[in-house]
N, C-alpha and C positions, 0 to 999 in steps of 0.2 A: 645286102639291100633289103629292105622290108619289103613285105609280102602285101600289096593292096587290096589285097583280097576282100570284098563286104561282107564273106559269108567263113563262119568257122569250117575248118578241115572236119567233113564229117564223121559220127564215132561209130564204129563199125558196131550191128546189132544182130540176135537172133534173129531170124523171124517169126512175125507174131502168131501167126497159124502153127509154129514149133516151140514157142518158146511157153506160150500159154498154157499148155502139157507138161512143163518140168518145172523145176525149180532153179536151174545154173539162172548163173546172171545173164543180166537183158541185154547191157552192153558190154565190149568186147575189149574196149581199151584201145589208145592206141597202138602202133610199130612205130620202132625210133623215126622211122622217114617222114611217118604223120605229125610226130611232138615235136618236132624241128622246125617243119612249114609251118605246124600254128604258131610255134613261138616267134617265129619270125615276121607275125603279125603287129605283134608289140610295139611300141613306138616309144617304151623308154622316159615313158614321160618324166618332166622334171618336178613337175608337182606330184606323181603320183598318187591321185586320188583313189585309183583302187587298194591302195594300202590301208588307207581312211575308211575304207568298207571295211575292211576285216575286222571281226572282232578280236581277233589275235592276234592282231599285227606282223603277218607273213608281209615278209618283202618281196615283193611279187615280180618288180621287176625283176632284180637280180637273181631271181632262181630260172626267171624265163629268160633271161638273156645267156645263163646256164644251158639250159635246154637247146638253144639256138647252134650251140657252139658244139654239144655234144656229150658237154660235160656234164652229166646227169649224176654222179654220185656229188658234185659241188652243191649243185640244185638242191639236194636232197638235204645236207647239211647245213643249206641257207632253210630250206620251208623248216625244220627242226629244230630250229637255234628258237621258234615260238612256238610253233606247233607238233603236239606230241604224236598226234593220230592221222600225219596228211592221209594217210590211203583209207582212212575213214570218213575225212573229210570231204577228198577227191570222189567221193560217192554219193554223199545223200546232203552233203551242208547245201546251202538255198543260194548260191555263188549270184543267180541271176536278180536277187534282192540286196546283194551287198556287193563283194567283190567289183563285180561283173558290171552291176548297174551302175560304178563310176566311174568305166572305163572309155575314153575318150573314141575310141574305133566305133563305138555304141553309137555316137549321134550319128555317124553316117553307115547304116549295116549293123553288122552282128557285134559283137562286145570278141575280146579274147577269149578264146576257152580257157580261162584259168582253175578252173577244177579239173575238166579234163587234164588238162598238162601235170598237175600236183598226182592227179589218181596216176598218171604215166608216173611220175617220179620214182612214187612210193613203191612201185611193182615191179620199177626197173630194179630198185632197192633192193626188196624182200628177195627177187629172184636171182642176182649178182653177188650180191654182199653178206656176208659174215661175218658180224661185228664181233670183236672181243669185247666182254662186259668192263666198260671203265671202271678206275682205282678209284673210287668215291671216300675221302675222309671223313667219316663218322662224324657229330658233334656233338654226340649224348645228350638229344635232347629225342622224347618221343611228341608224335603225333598222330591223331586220327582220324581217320574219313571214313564215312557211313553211305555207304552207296559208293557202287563200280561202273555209273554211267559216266557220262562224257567230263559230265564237271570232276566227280571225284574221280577217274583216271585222272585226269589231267592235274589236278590241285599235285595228287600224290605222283606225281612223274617229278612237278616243279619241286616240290620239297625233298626229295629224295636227292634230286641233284645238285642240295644245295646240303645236303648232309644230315639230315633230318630221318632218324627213325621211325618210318610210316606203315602203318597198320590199315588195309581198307576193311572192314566190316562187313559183307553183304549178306543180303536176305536168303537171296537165292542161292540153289546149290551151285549157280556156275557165274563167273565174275562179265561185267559188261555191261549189265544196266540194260536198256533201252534198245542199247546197241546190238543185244542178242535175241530179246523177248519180244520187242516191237518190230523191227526193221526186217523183214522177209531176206532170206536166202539169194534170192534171185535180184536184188537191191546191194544188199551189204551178206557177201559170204563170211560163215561166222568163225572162218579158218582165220579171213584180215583181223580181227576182234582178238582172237587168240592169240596172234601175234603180237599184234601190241600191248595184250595184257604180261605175255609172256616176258618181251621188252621192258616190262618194267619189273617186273620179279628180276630181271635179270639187273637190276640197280638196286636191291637188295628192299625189295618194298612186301608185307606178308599178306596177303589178301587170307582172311578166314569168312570162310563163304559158309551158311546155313548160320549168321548172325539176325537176329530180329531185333535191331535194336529197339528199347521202351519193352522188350520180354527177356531176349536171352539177356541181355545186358542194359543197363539203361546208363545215361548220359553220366550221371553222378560218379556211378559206379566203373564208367569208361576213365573218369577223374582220377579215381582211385586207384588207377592200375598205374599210374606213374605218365601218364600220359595229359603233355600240358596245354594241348590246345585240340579242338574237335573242328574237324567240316563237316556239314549235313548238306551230302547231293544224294536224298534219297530219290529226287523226281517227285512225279506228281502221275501216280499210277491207280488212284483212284477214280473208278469209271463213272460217270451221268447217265443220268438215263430220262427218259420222257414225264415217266408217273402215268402212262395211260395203260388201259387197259390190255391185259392177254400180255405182259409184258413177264410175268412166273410161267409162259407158258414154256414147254419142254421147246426145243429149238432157237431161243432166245439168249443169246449172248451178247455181251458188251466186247466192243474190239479189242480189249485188253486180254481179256479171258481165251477171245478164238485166236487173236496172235499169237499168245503162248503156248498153248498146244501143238500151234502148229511149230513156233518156229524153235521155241527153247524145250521142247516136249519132245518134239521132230516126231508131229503127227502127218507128213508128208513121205516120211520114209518107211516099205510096205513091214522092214522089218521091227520099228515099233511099235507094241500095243496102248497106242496113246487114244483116247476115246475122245473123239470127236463127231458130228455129225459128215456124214455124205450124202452130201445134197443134189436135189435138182433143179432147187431153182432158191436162190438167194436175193434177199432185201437188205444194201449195207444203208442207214441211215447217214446222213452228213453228207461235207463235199471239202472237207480236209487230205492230208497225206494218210492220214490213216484212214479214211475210210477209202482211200483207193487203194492203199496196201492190204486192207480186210475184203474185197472185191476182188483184186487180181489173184490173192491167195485161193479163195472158192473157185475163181476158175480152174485154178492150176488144180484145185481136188475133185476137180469132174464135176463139176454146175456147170449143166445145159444154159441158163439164162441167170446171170447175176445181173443185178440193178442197181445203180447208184440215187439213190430217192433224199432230193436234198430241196429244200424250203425257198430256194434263189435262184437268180438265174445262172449260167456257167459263168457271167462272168466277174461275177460275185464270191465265187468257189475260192477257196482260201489254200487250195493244193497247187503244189508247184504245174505250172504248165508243164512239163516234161512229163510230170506221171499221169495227168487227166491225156494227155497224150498217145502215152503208152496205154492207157487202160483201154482205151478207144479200140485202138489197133490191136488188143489183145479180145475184143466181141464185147467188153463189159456194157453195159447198157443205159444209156442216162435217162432218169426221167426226173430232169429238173422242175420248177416249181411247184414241186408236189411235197403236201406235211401229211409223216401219218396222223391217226386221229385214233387207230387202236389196231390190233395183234388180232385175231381168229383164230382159233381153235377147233378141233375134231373131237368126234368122241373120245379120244385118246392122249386128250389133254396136249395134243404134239399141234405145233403150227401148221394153220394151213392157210391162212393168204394174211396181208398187210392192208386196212384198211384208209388209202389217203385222201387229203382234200384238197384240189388245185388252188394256186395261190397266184398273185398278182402282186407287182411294187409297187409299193407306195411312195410315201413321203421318205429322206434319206432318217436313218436315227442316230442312235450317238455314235455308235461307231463310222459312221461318215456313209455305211452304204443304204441302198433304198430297204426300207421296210418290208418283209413282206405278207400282204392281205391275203384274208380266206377268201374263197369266191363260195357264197350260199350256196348249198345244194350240187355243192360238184363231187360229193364225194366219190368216190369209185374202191375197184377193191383190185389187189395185182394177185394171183396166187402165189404165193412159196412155201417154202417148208422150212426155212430158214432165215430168224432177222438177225443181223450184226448192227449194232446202236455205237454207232463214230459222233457224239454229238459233245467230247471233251472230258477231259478228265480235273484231278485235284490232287492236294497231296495228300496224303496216307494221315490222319492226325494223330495216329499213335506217339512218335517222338514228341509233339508238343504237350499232349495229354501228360506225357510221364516225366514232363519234364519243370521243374518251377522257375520262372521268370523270364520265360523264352515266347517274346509277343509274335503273333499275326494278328495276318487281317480277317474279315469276316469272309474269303475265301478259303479262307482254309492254310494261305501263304505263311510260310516265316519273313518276318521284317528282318529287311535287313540295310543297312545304307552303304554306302558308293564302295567303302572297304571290303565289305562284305560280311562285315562284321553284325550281330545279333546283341539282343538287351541283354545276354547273358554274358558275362566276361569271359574270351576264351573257349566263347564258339562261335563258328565263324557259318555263313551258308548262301549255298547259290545256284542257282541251274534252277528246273522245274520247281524245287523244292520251295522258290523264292518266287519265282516270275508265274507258277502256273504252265501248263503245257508248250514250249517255244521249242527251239530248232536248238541242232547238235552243238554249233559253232559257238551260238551266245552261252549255251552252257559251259563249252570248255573256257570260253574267255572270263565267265565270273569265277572259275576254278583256277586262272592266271591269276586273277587279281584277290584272291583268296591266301593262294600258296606268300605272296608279296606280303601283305597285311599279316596273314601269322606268322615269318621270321621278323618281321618288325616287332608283333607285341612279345613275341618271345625273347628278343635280341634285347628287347628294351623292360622285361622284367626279371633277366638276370645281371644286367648290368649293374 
């Protein structure tokens, strides 16, 4: 019998008076008795519309009609038959923008928890099962992929299991992309990330990590080694920043730089020496997911008052409800329509307060929401010791620089059309690297339709 329930089975969490203190995860997961009842909320639709949300085409009913039953290792083997990383996904993908938002239970009540349910999947998984590494037939043919974030995991999972000898390249010493350098500890544990990097070594894929490509190697020269087609998921890890002043001061970091330290440096843990600020009072600019994940991080490092200082109003704010949520309930502090206007400094060249100017909406602009106006003469000053600047990133322009006939746009993006294919023959690209800074899922899904597109141009230039 379904479950009428209008409200999803809720997900068990820290508290935030304790949780704000560490770094373990926020939420807790379900117990099979909770992933049962929610799944039983499902109604089976015939049209299934939240399939149409996914950018990767989980079949959503039938792994939760899985789940209903009990049968959780089926489930698991239904979310996998499209997606490589559900217990990656089951965490941080944006479910309540896609999935979630065209599920029929939503017009009256809450939507299915279908991320919750997938994060249950995955963990009943990892924590039960022991997979034998499948017999994969080889088919002598190499391929490449430049970045171990979402896209290129995922590209290099599909071509491996379609027989394709895959190479991921990465910059960093440790493989993950995004998935490890961005995404906090207490969000995505980077033990999930290992897992599924390891999952796919174990399908015989070689990740060589401390690659820079356009230095250690460059694209031509990737050509040269025998290998007949490239994806470029480097992401888009190049930071923004304002241009105002006090912004070289000592204390002044771009979210990308204090993420990494914290999370791929593991300047959280007492026993490495990773050099970070410890703060007393933090300024994260933006009202993104990252700047609530560069916010809830300084709390967890001991900031007495962190502040979210964002140009809109909340409800304008571009971060998932769930984490403006969570940050809330973890003390962080909002002071919306406030824009800095410059950085302060001491004699010691180290930050000492953020100087902003209250704003007001205006008229809507291109992006459909209200403008927002300076108000004359409002400026004020907050003290801290610390800014974190969340105001967007871009992609690295190294690979295009070194690369001849590979167009973008005057953002910085690689072009690329619906294949995923590039002006260069035989390179293919997608994720951040293409769209500019978006969410986990749309990246793994141009990494489905990448892996698709090069056994086709491959299939079809040896034939």
């Amino acid at each position: 019998m379904a479950n009428l329930s209008l409200t999803k089975v809720p997900m068990p969490e820290q508290d935030p008076n304790v949780r704000n203190r560490n770094f373990d995860e926020v939420a807790l997961g379900y117990t099979e008795e909770m992933a049962k009842e929610e799944a039983t909320r499902c109604l089976n639709c015939k049209n299934r519309p939240c399939v149409s949300g996914c950018p990767v085409n989980v079949r959503i009913p039938d792994f939760i009609a899985q789940v209903a039953e009990g049968n959780f290792e089926e489930a698991y083997k239904i979310i996998t038959s499209t997606n490589c990383l559900p217990a990656v996904c089951g965490r941080v993908c944006t479910q309540e923008t896609q999935c979630e938002s065209k599920c029929v239970r939503g017009m009256k009540g809450e939507s299915v928890g279908i991320g919750r349910l997938e994060r249950f999947v995955a963990d009943y998984h990892m924590a039960h099962v022991s997979e034998p590494v499948p017999a994969i037939e080889k088919n002598g043919h190499k391929v490449a992929v430049i970045g171990s974030g979402p896209s290129g995991l995922t590209c290099a999972g599909d071509l491996a299991r379609l027989g394709y000898e895959v190479t991921i390249f990465e910059a960093f010493h440790k493989a993950g992309g995004v998935l490890v350098y961005g995404i906090p500890e207490f969000r995505l544990p980077k033990a999930i990330v290992q897992k599924e990097v390891d999952n796919l070594q174990a399908l015989g894929v070689e990740v060589r990590t401390n690659f820079v490509i356009g230095k250690t190697l460059t694209i031509d020269e990737i050509f040269e080694e025998g290998y007949e087609a490239i994806f470029i998921g480097s992401g888009a890890g190049l930071p923004s920043f304002m241009g105002i002043e006090g912004e070289s001061l000592i204390g002044v970091y771009s979210a990308n730089e204090y993420l990494t330290r914290v999370n791929l440096m593991k300047a959280y843990l007492d026993n490495y020496d990773t050099p970070i600020r410890k703060s007393q009072s933090v300024a994260v600019v933006g009202g993104g997911n990252v700047a609530m994940d560069a916010a809830r991080t300084a709390k967890r490092l001991g900031a007495e008052h962190v502040y979210i200082v964002y140009r809109r109003s909340e409800e304008e704010m571009p971060a998932r409800a769930e984490e403006v949520h969570h940050a809330k309930e973890e003390g962080i502090e909002f002071m919306c329509l406030n824009n800095p206007t410059r950085i302060l400094g001491g004699e010691n060249g180290e930050v000492r307060a953020i100087e902003v100017i209250s704003m007001e909406l205006g008229e809507p602009d291109a992006s459909g929401r209200r403008r927002p106006v300076t108000i004359p003469g409002s400026e004020h000053e907050i003290e801290v010791d610390t800014v974190v600047m969340s105001i967007g990133t871009s992609p690295n322009p190294l690979i295009r620089s070194t690369t001849e006939g590979l167009d973008a746009t005057s953002r910085g993006c690689l072009v690329a059309d619906e294949t995923m294919a590039t002006s260069r023959p035989g390179v293919y690209a997608g994720g951040d690297a293409v769209t500019g800074a978006a969410t986990v899922i749309l990246a793994m899904g141009a990494g489905k339709t990448a892996a698709v597109s090069i056994d086709k141009y491959i299939k079809e230039k040896n034939a």
